[in-house]
C-alpha positions in Angstrom: 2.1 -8.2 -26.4 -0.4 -8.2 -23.6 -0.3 -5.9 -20.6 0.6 -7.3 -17.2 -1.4 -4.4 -15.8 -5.0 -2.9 -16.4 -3.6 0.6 -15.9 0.2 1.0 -17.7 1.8 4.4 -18.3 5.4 5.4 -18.9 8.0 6.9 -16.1 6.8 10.6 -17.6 3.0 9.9 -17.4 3.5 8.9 -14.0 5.5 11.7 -13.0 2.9 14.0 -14.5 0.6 12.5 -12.4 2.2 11.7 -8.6 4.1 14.2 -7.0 8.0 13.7 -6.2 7.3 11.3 -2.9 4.7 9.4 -4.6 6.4 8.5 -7.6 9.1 7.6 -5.8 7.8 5.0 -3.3 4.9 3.7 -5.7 7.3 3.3 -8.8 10.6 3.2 -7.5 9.7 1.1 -4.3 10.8 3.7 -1.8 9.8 3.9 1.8 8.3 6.8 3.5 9.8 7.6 7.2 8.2 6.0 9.9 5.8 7.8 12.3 5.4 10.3 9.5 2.7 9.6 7.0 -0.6 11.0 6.6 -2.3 7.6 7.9 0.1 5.8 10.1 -2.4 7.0 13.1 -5.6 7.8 11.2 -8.3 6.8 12.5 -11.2 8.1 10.1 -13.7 5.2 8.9 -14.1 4.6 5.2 -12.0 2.7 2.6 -8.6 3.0 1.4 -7.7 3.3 -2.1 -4.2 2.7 -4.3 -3.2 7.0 -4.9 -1.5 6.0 -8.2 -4.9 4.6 -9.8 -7.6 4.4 -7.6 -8.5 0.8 -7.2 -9.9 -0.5 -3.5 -7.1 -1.7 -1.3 -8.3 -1.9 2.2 -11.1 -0.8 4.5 -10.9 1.0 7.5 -12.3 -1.8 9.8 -8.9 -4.0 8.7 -6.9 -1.0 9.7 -5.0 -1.3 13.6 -2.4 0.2 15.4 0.9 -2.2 15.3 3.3 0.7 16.5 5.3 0.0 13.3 5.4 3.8 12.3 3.3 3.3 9.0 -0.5 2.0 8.5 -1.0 -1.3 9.4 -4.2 -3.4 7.7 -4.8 -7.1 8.8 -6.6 -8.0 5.3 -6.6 -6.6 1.9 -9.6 -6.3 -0.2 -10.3 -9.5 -2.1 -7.7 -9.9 -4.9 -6.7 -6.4 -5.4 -2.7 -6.9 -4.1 0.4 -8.8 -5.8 2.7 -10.7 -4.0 6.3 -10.7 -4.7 9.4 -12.0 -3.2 11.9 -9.3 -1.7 15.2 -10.1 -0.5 16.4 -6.4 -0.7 19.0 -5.2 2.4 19.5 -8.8 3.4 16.1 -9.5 4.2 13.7 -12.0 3.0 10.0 -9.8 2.5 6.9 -10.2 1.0 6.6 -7.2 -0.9 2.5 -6.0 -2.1 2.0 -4.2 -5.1 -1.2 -2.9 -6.6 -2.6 -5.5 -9.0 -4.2 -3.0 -11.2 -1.2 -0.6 -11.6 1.9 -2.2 -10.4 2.3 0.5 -7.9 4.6 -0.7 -5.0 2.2 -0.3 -1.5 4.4 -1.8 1.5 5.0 -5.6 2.9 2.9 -8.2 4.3 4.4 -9.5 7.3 3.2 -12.7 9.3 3.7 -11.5 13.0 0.5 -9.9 14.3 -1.0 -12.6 16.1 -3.5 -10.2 17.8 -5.6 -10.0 14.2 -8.0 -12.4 12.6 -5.5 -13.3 10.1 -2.0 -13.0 11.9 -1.1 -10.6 9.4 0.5 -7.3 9.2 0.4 -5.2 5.8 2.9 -2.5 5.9 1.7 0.3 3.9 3.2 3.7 3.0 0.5 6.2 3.8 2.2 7.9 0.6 0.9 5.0 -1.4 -2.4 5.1 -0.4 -6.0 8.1 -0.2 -8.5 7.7 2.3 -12.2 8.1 1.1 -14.8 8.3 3.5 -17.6 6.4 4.0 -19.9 9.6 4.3 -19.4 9.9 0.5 
């Protein structure tokens, strides 16, 4: 049987490993309150990586201000999200996962027609870790 991700662990490995809000919003698909992550106004220059497992998401020059409450990036690092279909609470979503782990990020939503690519990724700062580019 082949893995569907590079990095695979079990419910109790994870839980070792992420703290009670990240486990439950990177493998349970949970949503962090608006205007109340770590990066949802962060404005620090540098890249961002996926928290469960460390691979490149997003860089801070993709990152802008959509007054949505949580992060907003315009363009993900090349080939690094998954796209699936979410029709969860009645809506129809786009939800974006990690490609390496799985972990569940946010949505990608097509209404920010002030970007280069008219895109809106929703992220849960929970679901992501700054690093700097000074490093």
């Amino acid at each position: 049987m082949s893995e569907k991700y590079n990095v695979e662990k079990t419910d109790e490995e994870w839980r070792k490993q992420l703290n009670e809000d990240e486990f439950h919003v990177l493998r349970e698909h949970g949503t962090e309150r608006a205007f109340t992550g770590e990066y949802w106004d962060f404005k620090g220059e540098g890249e961002y990586h996926c928290r469960a497992c460390g691979a490149l998401l997003f860089d801070s020059e993709t990152k802008f201000d959509s007054g949505c409450g949580w992060p907003s990036f315009f363009r993900s690092h090349s080939d690094t999200i998954e796209y699936v279909g979410d029709t969860s609470f009645g809506m129809h979503r786009i939800e974006v996962l990690c490609k390496n782990c799985g972990s569940h990020l946010g949505h990608v939503f097509e209404d920010a027609p002030q970007t280069p690519t008219g895109q809106r990724y929703c992220i849960n700062s929970v679901s992501i870790k700054f690093q700097s580019k000074e490093k």
